[in-house]
DSSP file (Angstrom, degrees, kcal/mol; ACC not computed):
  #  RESIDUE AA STRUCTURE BP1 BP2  ACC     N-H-->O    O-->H-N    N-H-->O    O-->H-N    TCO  KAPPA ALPHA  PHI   PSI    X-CA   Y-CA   Z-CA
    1    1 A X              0   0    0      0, 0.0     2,-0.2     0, 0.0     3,-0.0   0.000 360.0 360.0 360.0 142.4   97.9   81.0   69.4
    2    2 A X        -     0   0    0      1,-0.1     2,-0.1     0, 0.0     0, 0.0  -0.624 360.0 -95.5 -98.6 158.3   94.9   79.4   71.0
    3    3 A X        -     0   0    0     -2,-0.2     2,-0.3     2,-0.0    -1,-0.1  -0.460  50.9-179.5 -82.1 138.4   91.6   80.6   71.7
    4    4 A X        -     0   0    0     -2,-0.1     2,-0.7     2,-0.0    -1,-0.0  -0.975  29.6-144.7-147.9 169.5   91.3   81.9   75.3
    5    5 A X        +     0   0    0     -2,-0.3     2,-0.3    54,-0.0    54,-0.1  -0.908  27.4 169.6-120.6 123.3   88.6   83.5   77.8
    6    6 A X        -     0   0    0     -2,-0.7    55,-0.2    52,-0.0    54,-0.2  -0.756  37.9-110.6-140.5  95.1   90.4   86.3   80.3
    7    7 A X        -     0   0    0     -2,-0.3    54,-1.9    52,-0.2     2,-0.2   0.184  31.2-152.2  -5.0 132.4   87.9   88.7   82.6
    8    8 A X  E     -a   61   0A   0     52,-0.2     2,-0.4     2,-0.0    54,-0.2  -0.603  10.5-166.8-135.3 101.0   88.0   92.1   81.5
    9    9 A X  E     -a   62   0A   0     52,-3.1    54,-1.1    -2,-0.2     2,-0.2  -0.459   5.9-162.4 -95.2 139.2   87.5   94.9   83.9
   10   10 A X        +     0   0    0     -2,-0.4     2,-0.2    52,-0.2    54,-0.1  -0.385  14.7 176.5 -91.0 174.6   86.8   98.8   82.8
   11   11 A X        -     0   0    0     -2,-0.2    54,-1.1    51,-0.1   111,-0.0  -0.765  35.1-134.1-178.6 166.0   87.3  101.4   85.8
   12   12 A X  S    S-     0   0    0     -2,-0.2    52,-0.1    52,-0.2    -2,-0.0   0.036  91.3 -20.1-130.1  24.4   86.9  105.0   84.9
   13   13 A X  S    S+     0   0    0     35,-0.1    51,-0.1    50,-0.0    53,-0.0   0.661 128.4  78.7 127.3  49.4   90.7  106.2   87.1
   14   14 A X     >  +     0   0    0     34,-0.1     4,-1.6     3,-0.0     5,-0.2   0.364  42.5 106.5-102.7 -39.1   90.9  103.3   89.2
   15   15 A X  H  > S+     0   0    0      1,-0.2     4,-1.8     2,-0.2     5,-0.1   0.726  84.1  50.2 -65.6 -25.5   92.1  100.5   87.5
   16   16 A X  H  > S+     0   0    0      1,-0.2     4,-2.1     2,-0.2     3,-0.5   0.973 112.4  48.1 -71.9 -44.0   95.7  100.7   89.4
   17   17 A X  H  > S+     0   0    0      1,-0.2     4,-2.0     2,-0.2    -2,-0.2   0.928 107.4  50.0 -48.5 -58.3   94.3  100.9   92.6
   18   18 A X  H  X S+     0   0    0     -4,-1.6     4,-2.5     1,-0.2    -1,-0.2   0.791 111.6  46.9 -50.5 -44.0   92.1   98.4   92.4
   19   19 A X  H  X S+     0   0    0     -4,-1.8     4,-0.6    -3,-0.5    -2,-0.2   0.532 103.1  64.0-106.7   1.9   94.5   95.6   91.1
   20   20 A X  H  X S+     0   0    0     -4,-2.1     4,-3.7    -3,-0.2    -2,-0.2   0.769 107.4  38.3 -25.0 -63.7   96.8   96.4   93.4
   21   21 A X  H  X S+     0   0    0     -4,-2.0     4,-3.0    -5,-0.3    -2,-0.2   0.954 109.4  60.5 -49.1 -50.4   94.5   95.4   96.1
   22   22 A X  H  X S+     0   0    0     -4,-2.5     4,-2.2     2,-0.2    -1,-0.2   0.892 111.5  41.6 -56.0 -46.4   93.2   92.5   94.1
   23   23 A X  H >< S+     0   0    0     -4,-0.6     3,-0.8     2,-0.2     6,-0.3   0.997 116.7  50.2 -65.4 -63.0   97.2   91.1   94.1
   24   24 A X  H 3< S+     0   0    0     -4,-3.7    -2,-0.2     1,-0.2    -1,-0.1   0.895 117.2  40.4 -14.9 -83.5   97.6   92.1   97.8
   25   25 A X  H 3< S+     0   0    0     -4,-3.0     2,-0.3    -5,-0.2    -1,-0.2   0.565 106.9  56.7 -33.8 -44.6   94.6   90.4   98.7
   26   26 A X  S << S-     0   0    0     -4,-2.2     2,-0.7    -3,-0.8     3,-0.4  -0.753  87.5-111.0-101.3 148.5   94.4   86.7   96.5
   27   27 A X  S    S+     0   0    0     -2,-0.3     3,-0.1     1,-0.1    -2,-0.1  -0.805  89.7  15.3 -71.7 114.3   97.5   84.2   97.0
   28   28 A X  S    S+     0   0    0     -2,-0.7    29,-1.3    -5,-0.2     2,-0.3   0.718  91.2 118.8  99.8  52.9   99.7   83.7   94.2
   29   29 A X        +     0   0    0     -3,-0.4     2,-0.3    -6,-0.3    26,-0.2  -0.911  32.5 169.4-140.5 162.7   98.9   86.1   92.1
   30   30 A X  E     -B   54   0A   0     24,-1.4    24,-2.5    -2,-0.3     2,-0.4  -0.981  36.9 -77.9-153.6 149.0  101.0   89.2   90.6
   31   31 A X  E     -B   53   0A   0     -2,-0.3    22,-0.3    22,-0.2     3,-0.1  -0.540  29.2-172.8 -35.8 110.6  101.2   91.9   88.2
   32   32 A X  E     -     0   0A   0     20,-2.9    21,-0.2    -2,-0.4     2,-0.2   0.952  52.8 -57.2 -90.2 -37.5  102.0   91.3   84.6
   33   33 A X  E     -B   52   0A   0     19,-1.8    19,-3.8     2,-0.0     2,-0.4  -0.828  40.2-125.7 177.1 163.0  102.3   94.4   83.1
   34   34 A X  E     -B   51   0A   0     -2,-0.2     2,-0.3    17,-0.2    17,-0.2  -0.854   4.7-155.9-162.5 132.8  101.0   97.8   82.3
   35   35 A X  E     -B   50   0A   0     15,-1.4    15,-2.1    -2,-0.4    14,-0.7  -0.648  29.3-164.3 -42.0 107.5  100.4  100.0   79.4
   36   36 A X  E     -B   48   0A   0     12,-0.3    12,-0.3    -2,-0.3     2,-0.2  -0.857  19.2-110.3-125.9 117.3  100.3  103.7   80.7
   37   37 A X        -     0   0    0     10,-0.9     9,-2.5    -2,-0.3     5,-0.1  -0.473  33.4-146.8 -20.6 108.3   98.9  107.1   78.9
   38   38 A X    >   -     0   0    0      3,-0.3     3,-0.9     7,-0.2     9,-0.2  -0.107  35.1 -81.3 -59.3-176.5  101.4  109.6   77.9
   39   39 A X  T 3  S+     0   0    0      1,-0.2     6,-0.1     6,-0.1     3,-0.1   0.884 131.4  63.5 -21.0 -67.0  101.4  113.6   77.7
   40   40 A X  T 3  S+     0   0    0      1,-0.1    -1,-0.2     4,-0.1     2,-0.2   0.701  83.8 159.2 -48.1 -41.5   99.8  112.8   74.7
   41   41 A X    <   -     0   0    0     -3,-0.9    -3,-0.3     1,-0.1    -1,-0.1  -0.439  56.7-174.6  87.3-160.5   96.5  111.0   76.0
   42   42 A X  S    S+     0   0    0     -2,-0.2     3,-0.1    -5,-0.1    -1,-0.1  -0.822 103.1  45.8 -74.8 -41.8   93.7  110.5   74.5
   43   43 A X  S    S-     0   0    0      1,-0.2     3,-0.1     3,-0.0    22,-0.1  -0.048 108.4 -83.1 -33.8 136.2   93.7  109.2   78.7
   44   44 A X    >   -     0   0    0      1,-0.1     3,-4.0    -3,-0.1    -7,-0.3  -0.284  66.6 -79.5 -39.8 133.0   94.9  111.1   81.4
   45   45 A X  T 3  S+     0   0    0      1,-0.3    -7,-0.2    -6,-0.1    -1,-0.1  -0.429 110.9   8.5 -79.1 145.4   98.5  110.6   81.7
   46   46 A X  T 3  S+     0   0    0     -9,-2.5    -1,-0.3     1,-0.3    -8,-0.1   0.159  89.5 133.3  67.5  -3.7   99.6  107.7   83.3
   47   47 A X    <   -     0   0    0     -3,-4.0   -10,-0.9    -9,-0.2     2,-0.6   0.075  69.6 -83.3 -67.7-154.0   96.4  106.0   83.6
   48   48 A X  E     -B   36   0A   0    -12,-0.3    16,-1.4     1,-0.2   -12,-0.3  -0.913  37.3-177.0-140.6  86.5   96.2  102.6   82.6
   49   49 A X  E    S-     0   0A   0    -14,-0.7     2,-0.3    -2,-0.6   -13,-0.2   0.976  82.0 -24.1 -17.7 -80.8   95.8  101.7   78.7
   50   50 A X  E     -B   35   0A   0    -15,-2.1   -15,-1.4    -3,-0.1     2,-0.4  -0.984  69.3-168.8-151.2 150.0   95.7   98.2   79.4
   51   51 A X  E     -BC  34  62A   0     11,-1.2    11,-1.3    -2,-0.3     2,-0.4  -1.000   5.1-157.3-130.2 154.0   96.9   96.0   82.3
   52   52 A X  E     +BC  33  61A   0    -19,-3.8   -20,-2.9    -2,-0.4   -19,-1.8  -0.992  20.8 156.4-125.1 138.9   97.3   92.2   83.0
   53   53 A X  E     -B   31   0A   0      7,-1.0     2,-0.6    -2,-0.4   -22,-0.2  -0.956  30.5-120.5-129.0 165.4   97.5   90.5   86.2
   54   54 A X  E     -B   30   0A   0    -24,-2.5   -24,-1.4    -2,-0.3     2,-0.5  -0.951  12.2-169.4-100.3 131.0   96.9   87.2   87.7
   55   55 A X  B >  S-D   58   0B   0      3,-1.7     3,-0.6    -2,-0.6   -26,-0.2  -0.952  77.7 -29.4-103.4  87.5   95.0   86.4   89.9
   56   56 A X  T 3  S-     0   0    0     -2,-0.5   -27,-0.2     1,-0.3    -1,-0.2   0.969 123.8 -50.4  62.1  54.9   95.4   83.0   91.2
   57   57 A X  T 3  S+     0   0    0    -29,-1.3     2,-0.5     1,-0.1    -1,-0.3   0.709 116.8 122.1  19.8  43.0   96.7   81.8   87.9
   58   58 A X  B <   -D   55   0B   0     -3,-0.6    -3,-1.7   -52,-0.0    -1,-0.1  -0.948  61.3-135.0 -96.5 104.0   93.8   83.4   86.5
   59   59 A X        +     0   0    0     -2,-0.5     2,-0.2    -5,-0.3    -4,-0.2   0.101  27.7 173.0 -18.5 154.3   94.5   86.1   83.7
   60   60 A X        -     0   0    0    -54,-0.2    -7,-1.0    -6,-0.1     2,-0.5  -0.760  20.4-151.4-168.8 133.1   92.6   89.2   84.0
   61   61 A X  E     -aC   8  52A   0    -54,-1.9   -52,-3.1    -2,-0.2     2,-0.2  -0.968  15.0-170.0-120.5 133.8   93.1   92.5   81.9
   62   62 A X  E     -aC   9  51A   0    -11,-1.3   -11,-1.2    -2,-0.5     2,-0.3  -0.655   4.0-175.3-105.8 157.0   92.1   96.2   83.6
   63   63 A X        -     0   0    0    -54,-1.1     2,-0.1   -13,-0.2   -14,-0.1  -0.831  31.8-136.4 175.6 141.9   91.7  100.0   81.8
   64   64 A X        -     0   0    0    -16,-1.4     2,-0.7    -2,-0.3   -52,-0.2  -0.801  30.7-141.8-107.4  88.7   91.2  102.8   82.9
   65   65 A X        -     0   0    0    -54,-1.1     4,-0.1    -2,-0.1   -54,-0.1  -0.292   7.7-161.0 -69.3 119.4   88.5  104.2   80.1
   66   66 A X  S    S+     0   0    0     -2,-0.7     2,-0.2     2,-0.1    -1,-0.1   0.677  73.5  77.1   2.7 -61.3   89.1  107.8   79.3
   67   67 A X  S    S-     0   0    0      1,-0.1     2,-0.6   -24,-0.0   -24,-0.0  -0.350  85.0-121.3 -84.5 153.0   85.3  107.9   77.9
   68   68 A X        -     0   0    0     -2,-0.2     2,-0.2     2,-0.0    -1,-0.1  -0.865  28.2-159.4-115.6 135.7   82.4  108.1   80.4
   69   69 A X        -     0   0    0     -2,-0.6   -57,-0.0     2,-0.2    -4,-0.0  -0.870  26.1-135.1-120.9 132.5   79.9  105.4   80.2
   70   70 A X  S    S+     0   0    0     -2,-0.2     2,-0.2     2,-0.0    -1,-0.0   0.351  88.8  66.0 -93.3  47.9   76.4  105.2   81.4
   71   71 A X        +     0   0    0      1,-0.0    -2,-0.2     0, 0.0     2,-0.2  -0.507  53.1 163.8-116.1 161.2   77.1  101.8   82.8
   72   72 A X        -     0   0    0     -2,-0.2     2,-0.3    51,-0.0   -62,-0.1  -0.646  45.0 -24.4-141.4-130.7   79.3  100.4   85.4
   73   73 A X        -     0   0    0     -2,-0.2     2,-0.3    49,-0.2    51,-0.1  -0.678  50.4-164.5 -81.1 147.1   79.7   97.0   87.5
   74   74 A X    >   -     0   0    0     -2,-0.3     3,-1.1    49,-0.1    51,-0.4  -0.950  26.0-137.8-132.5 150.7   77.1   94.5   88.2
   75   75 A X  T 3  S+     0   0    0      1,-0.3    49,-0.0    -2,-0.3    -2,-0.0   0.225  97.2  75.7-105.7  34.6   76.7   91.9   90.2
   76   76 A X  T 3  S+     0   0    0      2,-0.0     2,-0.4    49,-0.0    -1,-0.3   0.353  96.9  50.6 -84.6   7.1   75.4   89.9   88.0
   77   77 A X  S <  S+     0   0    0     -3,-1.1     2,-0.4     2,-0.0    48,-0.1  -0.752  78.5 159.2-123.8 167.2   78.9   89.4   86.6
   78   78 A X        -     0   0    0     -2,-0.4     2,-0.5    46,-0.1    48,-0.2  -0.974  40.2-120.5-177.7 157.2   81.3   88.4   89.9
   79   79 A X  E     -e  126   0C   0     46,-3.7    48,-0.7    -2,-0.4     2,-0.4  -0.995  30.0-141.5-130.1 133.3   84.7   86.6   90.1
   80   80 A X  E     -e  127   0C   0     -2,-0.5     2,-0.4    46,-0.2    48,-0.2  -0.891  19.3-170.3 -99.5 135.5   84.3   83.9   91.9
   81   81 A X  E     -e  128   0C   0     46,-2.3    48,-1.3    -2,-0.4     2,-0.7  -0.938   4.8-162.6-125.4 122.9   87.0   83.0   94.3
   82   82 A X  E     -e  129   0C   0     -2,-0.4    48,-0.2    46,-0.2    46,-0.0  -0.842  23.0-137.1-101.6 123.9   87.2   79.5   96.4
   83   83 A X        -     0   0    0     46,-2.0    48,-0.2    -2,-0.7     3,-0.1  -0.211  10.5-132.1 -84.4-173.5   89.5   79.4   99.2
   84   84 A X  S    S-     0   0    0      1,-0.3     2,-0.3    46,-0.1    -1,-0.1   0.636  91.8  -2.1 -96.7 -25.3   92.0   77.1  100.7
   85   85 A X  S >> S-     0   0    0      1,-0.0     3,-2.2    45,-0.0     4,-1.9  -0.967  75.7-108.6-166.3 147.8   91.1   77.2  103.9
   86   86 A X  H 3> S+     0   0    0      1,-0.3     4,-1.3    -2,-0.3     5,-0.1   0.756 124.6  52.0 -54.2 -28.2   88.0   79.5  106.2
   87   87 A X  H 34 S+     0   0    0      2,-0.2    -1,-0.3     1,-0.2     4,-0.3   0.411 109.2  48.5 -96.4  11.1   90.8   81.6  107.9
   88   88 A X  H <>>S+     0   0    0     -3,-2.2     4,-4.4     2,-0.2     5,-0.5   0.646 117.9  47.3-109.2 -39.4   92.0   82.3  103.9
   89   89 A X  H  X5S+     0   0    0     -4,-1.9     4,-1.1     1,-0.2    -2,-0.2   0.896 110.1  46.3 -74.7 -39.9   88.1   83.1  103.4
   90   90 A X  H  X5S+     0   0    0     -4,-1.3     4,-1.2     2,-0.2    -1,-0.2   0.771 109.2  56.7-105.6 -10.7   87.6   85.2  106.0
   91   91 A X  H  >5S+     0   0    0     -4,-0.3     4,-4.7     2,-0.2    -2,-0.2   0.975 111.3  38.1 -41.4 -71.0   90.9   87.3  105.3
   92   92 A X  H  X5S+     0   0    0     -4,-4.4     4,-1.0     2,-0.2     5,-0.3   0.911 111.4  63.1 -82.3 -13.1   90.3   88.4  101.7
   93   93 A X  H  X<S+     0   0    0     -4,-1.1     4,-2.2    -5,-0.5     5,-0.4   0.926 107.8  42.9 -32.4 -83.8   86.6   88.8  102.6
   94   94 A X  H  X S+     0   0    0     -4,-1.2     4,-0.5     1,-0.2    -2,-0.2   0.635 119.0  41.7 -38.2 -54.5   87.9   91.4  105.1
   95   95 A X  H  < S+     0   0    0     -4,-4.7    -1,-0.2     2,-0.1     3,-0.2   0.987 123.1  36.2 -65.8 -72.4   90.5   93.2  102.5
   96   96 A X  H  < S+     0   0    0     -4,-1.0    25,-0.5     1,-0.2    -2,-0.2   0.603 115.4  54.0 -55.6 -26.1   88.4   93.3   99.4
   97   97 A X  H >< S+     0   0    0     -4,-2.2     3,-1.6    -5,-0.3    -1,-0.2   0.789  81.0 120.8 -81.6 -36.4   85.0   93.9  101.2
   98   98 A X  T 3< S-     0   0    0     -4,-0.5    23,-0.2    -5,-0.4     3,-0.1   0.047  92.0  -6.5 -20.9 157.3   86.4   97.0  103.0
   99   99 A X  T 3  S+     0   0    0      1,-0.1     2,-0.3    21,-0.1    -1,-0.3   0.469 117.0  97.0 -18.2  62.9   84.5  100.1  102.2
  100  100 A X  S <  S-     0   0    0     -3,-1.6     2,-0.3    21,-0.1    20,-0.2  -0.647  81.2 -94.8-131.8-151.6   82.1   98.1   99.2
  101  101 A X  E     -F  119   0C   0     18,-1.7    18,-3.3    19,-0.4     2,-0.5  -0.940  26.0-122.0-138.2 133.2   78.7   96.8  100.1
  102  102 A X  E     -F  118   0C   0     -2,-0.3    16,-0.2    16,-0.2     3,-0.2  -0.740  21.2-179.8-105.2 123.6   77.5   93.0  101.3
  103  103 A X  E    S+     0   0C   0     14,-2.8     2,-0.5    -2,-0.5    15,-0.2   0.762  85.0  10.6 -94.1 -20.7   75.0   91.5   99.0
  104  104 A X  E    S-F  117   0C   0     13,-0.9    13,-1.7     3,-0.0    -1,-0.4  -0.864  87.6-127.9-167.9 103.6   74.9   88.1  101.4
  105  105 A X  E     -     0   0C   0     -2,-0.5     2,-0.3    -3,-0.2    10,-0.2   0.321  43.9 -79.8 -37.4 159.1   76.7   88.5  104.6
  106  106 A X  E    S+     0   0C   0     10,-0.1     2,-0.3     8,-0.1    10,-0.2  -0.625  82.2 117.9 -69.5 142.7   79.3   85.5  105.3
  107  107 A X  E     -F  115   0C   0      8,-3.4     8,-1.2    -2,-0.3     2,-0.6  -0.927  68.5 -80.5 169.7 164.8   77.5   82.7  106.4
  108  108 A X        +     0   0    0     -2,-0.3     5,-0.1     6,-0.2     6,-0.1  -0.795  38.1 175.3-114.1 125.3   76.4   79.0  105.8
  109  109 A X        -     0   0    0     -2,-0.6     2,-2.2     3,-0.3    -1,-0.1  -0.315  52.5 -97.4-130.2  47.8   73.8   78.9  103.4
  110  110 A X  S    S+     0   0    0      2,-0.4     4,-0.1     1,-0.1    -2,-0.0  -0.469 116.9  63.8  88.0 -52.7   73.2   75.2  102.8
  111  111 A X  S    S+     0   0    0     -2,-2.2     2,-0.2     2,-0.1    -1,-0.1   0.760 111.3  23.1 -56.1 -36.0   75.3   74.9   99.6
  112  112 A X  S    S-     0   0    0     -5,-0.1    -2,-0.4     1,-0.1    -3,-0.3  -0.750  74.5-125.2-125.4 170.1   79.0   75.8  101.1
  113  113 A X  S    S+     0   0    0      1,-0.3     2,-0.4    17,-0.2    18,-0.1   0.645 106.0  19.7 -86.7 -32.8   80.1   75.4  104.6
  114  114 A X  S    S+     0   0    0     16,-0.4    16,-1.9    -6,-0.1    -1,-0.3  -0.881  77.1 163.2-129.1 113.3   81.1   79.2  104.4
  115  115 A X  E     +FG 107 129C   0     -8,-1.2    -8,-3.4    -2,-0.4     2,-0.2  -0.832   5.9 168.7-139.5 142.2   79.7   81.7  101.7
  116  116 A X  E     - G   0 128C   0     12,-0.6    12,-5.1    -2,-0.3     2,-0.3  -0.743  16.3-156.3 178.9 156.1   79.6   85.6  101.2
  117  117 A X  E     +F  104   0C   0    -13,-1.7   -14,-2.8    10,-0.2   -13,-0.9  -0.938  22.2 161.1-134.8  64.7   78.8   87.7   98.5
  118  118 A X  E     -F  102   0C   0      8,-0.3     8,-3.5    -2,-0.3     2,-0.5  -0.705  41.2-130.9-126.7 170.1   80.1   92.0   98.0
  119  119 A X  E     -FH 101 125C   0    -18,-3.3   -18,-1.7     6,-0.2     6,-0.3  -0.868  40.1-131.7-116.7 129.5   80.5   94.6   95.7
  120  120 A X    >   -     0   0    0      4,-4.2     3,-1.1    -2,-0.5   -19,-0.4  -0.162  39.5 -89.2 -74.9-177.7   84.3   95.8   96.5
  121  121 A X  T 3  S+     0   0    0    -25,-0.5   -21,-0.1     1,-0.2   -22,-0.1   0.306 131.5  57.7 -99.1  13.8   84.4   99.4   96.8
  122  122 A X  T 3  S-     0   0    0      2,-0.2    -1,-0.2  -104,-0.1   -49,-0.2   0.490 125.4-101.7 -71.7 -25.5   85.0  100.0   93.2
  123  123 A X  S <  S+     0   0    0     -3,-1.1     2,-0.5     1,-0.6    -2,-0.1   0.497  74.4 141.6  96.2  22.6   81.7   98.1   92.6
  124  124 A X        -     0   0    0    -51,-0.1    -4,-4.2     1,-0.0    -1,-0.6  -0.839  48.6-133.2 -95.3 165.1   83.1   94.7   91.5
  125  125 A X  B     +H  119   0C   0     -2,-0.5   -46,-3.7   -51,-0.4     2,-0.3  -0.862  27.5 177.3-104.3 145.0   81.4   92.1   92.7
  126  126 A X  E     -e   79   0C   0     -8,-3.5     2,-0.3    -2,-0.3    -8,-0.3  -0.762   9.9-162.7-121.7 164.8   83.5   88.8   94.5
  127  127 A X  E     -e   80   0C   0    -48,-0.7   -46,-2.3    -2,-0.3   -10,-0.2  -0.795  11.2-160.1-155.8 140.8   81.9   85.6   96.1
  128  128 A X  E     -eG  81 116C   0    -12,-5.1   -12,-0.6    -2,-0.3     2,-0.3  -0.987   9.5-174.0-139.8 143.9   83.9   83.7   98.2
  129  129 A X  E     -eG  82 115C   0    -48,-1.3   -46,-2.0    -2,-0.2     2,-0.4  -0.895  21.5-170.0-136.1 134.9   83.4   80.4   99.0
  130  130 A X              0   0    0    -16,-1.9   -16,-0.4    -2,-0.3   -17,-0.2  -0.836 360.0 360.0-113.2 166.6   84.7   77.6  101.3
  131  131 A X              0   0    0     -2,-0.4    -1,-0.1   -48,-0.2   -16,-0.1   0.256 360.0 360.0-117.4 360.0   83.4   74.3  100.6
């Protein structure tokens, strides 16, 4: 096995919901599988143990933790996403930003030709980027 680095996002009875959208939303990306709570727990049943998707070939593992944390998301952590094209950009802007919060509006801010910057309505944070 090789050493590897794969995002890992906590959600507190979220996590399907959320990476659902995220698959909707990116092209070429997909569910991998997911670990579920029984009757048994310690989790609510059916939440999410562990899941993996992809995201754009990019790995990512989700849970939904059972313990309550006094932490959450930051945007000082973000997945950053580059699109294929501005009409690509201004799409999953539009899906993922939906009821979250714009730290930096879309908009050309000398570095990209198109940039923008949100907290998803879970509280993750994306930048998306066109060059």
């Amino acid at each position: 096995m090789k050493t590897t680095v794969t995002p890992f996002l906590m959600f507190e009875g979220k996590a399907e919901e959320a990476m659902t959208l995220y698959v909707s939303a990116i092209p070429d990306s997909k569910v991998v599988d997911i670990k579920r709570y029984g009757p048994e727990g310690p989790g609510a049943e059916g939440s999410i143990v562990v899941a993996r998707f992809v995201l754009a070939g990019q790995p990512v593992f989700c849970i939904d933790s059972h313990v309550k944390h006094a932490f959450t998301f930051t945007p000082a952590n973000s997945l950053f996403v580059t699109c294929a094209s501005e009409e690509e950009l201004d799409r999953i802007a539009a899906v993922l930003a939906d009821g979250g919060q714009w730290l930096m509006p879309i908009g050309n801010y000398g570095f990209s030709r198109k940039f923008g910057w949100f907290n998803d309505r879970y509280g993750v944070s994306w930048q998306v980027n066109w060059e």
